[in-house]
C-alpha positions in Angstrom: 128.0 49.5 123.7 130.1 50.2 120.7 130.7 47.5 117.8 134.0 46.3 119.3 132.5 45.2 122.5 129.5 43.8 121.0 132.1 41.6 118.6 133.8 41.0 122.2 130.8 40.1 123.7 129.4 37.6 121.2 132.6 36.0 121.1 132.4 35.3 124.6 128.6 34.1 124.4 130.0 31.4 121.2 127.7 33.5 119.8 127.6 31.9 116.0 129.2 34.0 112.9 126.3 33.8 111.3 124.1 35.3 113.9 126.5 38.2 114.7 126.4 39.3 110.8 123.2 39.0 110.8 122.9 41.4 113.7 125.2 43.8 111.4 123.5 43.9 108.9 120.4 44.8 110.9 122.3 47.5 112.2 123.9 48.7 108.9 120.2 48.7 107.4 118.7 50.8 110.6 121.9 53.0 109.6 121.0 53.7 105.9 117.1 53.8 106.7 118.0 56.9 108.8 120.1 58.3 106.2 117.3 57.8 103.6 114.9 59.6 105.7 117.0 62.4 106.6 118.0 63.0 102.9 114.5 62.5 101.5 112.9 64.8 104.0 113.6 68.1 102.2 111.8 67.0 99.3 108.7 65.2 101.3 108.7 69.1 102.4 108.4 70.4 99.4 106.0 68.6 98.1 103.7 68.9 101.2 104.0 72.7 101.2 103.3 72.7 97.4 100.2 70.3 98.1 98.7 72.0 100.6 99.4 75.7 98.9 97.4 73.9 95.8 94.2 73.2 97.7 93.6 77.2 97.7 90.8 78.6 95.6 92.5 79.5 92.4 95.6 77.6 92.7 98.2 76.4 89.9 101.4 75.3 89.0 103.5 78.3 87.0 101.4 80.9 88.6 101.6 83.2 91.4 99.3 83.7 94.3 99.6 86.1 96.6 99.2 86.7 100.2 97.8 89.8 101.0 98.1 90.0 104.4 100.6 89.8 106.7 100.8 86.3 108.7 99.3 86.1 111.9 98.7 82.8 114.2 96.5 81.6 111.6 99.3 81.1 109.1 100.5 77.4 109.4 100.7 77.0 105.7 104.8 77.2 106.5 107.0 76.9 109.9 108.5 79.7 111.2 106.6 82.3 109.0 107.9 86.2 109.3 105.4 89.2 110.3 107.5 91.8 108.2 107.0 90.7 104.4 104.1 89.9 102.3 104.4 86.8 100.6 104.0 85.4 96.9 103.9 82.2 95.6 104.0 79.6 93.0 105.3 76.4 92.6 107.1 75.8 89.2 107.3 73.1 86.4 110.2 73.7 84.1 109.4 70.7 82.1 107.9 71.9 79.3 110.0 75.0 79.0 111.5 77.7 81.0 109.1 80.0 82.7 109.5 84.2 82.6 109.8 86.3 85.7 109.8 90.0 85.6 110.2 91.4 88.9 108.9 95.4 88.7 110.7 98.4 90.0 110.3 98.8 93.6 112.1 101.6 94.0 113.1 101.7 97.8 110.9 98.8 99.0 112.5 95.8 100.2 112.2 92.7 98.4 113.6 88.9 97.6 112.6 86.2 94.9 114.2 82.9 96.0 113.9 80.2 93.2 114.8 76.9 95.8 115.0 73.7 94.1 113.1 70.6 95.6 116.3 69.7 97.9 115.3 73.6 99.4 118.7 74.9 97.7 119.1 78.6 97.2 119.5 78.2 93.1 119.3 82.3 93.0 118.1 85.6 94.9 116.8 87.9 93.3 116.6 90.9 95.8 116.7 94.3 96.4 120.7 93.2 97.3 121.6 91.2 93.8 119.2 93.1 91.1 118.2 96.4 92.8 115.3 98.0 93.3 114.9 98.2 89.3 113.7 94.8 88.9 114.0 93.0 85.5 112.8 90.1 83.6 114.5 86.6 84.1 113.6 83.4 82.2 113.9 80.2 85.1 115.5 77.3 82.9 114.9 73.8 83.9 118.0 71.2 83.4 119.2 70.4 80.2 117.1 73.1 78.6 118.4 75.9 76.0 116.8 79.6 76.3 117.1 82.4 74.7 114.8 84.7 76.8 116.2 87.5 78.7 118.5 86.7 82.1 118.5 82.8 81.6 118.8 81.4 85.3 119.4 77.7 85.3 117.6 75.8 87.7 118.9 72.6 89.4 115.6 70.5 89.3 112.6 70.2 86.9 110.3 71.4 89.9 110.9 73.8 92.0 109.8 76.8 94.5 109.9 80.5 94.0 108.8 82.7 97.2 108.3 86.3 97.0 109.0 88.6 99.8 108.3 92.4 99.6 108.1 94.9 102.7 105.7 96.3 104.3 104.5 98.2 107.6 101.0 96.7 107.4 98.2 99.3 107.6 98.2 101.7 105.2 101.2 100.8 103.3 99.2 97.4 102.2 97.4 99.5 99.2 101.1 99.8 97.9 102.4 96.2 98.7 99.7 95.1 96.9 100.3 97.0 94.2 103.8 96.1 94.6 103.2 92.3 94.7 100.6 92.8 91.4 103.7 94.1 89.5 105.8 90.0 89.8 104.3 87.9 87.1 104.8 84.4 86.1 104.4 83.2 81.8 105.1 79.6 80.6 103.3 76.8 79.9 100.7 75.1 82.0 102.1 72.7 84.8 101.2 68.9 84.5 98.9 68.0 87.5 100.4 67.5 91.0 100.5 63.5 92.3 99.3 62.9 95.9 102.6 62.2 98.0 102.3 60.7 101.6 104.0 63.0 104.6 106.6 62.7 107.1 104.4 60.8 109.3 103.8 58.4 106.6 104.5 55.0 107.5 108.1 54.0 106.2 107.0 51.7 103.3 104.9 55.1 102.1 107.8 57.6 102.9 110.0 56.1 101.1 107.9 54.9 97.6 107.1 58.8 97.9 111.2 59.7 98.0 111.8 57.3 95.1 108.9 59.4 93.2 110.3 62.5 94.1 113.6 61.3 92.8 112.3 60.2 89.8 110.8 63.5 88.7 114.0 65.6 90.5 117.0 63.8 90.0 119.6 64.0 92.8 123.1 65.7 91.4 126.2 63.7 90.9 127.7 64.7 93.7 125.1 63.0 95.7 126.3 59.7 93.9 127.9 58.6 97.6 124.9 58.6 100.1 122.4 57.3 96.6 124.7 54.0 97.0 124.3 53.4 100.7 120.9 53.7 100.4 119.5 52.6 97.4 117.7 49.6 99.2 115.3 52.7 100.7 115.8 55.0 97.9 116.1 53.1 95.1 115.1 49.9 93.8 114.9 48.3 97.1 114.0 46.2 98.2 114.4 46.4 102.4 113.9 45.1 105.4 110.4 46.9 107.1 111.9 46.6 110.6 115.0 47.9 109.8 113.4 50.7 108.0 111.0 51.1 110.9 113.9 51.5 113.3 116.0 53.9 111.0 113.0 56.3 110.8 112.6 56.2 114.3 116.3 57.5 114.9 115.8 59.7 112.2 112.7 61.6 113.6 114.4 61.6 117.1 117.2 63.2 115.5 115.0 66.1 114.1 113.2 66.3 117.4 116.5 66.6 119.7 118.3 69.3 116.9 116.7 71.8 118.7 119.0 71.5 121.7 121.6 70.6 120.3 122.6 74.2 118.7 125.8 76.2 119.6 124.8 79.3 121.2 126.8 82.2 121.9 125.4 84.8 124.0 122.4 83.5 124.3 122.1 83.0 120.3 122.3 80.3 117.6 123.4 81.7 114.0 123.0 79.9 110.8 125.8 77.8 109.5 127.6 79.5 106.7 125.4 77.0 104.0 122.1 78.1 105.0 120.1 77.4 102.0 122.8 76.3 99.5 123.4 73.1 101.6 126.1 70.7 99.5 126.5 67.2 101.1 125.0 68.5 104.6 122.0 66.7 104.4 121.1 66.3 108.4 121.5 70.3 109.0 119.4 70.4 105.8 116.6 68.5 106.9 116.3 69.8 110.5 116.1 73.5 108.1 113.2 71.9 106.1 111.3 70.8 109.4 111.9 74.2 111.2 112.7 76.9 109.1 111.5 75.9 105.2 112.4 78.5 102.5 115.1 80.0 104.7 117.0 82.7 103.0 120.7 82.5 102.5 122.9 84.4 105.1 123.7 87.0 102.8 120.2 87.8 102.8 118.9 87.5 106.0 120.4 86.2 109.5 118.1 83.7 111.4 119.0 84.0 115.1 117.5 81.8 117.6 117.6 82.6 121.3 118.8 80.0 123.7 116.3 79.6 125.8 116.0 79.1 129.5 118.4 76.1 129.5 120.0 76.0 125.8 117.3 73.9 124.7 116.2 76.8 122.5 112.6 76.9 124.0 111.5 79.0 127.0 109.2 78.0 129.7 108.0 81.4 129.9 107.4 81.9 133.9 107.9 85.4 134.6 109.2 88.5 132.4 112.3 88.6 130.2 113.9 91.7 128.5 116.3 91.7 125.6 117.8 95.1 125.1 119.5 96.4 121.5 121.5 98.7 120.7 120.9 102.1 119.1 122.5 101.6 116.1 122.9 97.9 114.9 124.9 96.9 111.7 122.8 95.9 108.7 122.1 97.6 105.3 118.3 96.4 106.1 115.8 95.8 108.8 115.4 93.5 111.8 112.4 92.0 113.7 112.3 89.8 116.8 109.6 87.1 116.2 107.5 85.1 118.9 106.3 81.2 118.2 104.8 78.6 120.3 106.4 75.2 120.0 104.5 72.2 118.7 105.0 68.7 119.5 106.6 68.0 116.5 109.2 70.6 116.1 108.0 73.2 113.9 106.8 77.2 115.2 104.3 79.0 114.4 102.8 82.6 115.6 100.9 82.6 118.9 97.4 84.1 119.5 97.4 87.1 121.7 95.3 89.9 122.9 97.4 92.8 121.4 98.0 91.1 117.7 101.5 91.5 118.3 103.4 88.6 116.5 107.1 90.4 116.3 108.4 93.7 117.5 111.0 95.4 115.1 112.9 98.1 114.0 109.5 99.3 112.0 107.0 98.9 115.1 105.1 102.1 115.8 104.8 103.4 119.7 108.5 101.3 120.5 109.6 103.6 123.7 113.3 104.3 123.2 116.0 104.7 126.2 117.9 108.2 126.3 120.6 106.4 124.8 118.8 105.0 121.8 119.0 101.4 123.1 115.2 99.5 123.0 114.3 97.3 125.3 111.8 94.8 124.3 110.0 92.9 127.2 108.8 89.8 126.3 106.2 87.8 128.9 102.6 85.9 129.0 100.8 88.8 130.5 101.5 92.5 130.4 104.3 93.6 132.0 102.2 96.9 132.8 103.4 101.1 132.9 106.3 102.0 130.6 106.8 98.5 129.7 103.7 97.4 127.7 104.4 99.5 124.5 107.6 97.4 124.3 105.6 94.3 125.6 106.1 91.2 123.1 103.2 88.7 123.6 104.3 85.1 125.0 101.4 82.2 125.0 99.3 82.0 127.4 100.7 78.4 128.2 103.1 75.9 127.2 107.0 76.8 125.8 108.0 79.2 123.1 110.5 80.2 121.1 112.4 83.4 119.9 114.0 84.2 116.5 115.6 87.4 115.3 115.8 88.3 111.9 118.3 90.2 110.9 118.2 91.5 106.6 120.7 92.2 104.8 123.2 92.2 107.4 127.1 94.0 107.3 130.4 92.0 107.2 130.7 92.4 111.0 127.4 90.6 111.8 128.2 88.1 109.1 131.8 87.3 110.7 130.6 87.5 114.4 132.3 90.6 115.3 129.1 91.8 116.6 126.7 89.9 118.5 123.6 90.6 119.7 123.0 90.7 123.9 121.3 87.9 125.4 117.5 87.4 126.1 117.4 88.0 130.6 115.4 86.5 133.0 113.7 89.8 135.1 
């Protein structure tokens, strides 16, 4: 029933003025409790991934730890994590000064540093694509601070996320991506400690004193002004009303649950919107982003393709064999991988545990059996598909639905435009 025929209706029922604004308001509260949550959520991310990357051994703000292996189905420190890169880490206080980064020459290697602010913008890459494989030194400057170290790269918010990528096959080549990941270091002064924040499964009165925190110490930007208004009774000084809030968060987490099938695919694929990591005023798409894919790269940098599914829901059930089959040649200036997840109840995917340790097949994945034409076809089932097929085999889990995603680096103008597009994932 829309608003006109509830008017309609009360009218009818003599239904007294008073109640029926009451009633709106109600519904104008839910509203802006849903809009609250769905704003706020990037930076309840952030501050749960910077939490829990805290609790390691070691652990601090304005420093860099790194992971030295790649991530397997153990890894649940971040949703949707990729099998090609190595990761480094540190989450950054610029409120004491700017912090240094000197990226080292890599020569040919791949690598990105993404500095994200604690709404999960893109505030820069700095990649084999915008520095080059020389490296450099870069001072990260917090807002309204002066600098005059080398490179000054202005940061949106006092706090923020920098994640390292850098290439590697795995195997032997990890003696050199370590060596490559020792070469990134982090100087400025000490970080204050970290307050406890609650979740996204914190009870409404907790989510939101935790966004009003967050906002405190990360100020939105002005051009945020709009949506602060309509909810500043959840966001700001409140105060609200608990079952309004309760039903706004309700609609709000339903609304990150149901995202997933409600994508536009196109040949059996989803692509990123053009604002992928530099998100403006598009604060739904960038909270279903911080639930499902946290730390996404920009689409200059990377594509993230997710495959449709068995019914467009964007999951597979996973009875039976599928094959997705590439072409020889496929245009990008980097590399590409095709990554399997199991699906959790609560939106986010994460590497599944297999017999062969395969996590992703890609264009760097030793023993891949090539047609005569150059084409690959990738087979992609819970058990071994057996002969030929298994050196191509990806690993589905052993029960329960999964998901695909194909990552495409560094991709050409015709894969950026949709000029090319990938064939679909087939049922065999």
């Amino acid at each position: 029933m829309n608003r006109r025929e509830w008017l309609a209706m009360a009218g009818a029922l003599g239904l007294s003025p008073a109640l029926v604004s009451a009633v709106q308001a109600a519904e104008g509260d839910a509203k802006a409790a849903r809009e609250a949550y769905l704003y706020a959520l990037p930076l309840i991310e952030m501050a749960t991934t910077r939490a829990r990357l805290l609790k390691n051994p070691g652990a601090a703000i304005n420093a860099l730890a790194h992971t030295r292996t790649l991530s397997d189905h153990k890894a649940r420190w971040v949703t949707t994590p990729n099998n090609d890169t190595l990761y480094s880490s540190a989450f950054l206080d610029l409120t004491k000064g700017p912090v240094t980064l000197t990226i080292p020459s890599l020569g040919q290697r791949y690598y990105s540093v993404a500095v994200m602010d604690m709404f999960t913008n893109n505030n820069v890459v700095l990649s084999t694509r915008t520095v080059g494989g020389e490296g450099g030194t870069f001072t990260l400057v917090g807002p309204g601070q002066a600098s005059s170290g080398p490179n000054p790269t202005r940061i949106a918010t006092p706090h923020a996320w920098l994640l390292i990528r850098a290439l590697t096959d795995g195997g032997e080549d990890l003696v050199a991506a370590h060596k490559a990941q020792d070469g990134f270091s982090l100087k400025g002064p000490a970080g204050a400690p970290v307050a406890a924040y609650a979740t996204r499964d914190a009870k409404p009165a907790d989510y939101f004193a935790t966004a009003r925190a967050l906002l405190a110490s990360n100020p939105a930007p002005p051009t945020d002004l709009r949506i602060l208004k309509r909810t500043a009774a959840f966001l700001g000084a409140g105060p609200f009303d608990e079952a309004a809030a309760a039903t706004g968060v309700q609609q709000a987490r339903m609304i990150t649950l149901l995202a997933q099938g409600r994508q536009t695919f196109i040949n059996g694929w989803s692509s990123p919107r053009a604002n992928l990591g530099d998100y403006g005023q598009d604060y739904v798409y960038r909270a279903i982003v911080a639930l499902q894919g946290l730390g996404a790269l920009p689409v200059a940098e990377a594509m993230y393709l997710k495959a449709a599914g068995d019914d467009g829901s964007g999951t597979f059930a996973g009875e039976g064999l599928y094959r997705l089959t590439l072409p020889a040649q496929l245009p990008l200036d980097g590399f590409w991988s095709l990554s399997m997840y199991e699906a959790t109840a609560d939106g986010q995917f994460f590497f599944t545990d297999n017999p062969i340790h395969r996590y992703t097949i890609g264009d760097r994945t030793k023993g891949l059996q090539r047609n005569a034409d150059g084409s690959l076809d990738i087979w992609i089932g819970r058990s071994d598909p057996g002969g030929d097929k298994t050196a191509n085999w990806l690993p589905a889990p052993t029960a329960g639905p999964f998901a695909l995603y194909l990552r495409a680096y560094l991709p050409k103008a015709e894969m950026l435009d949709g000029r090319f597009r990938f064939p679909a994932i087939v049922k065999v």
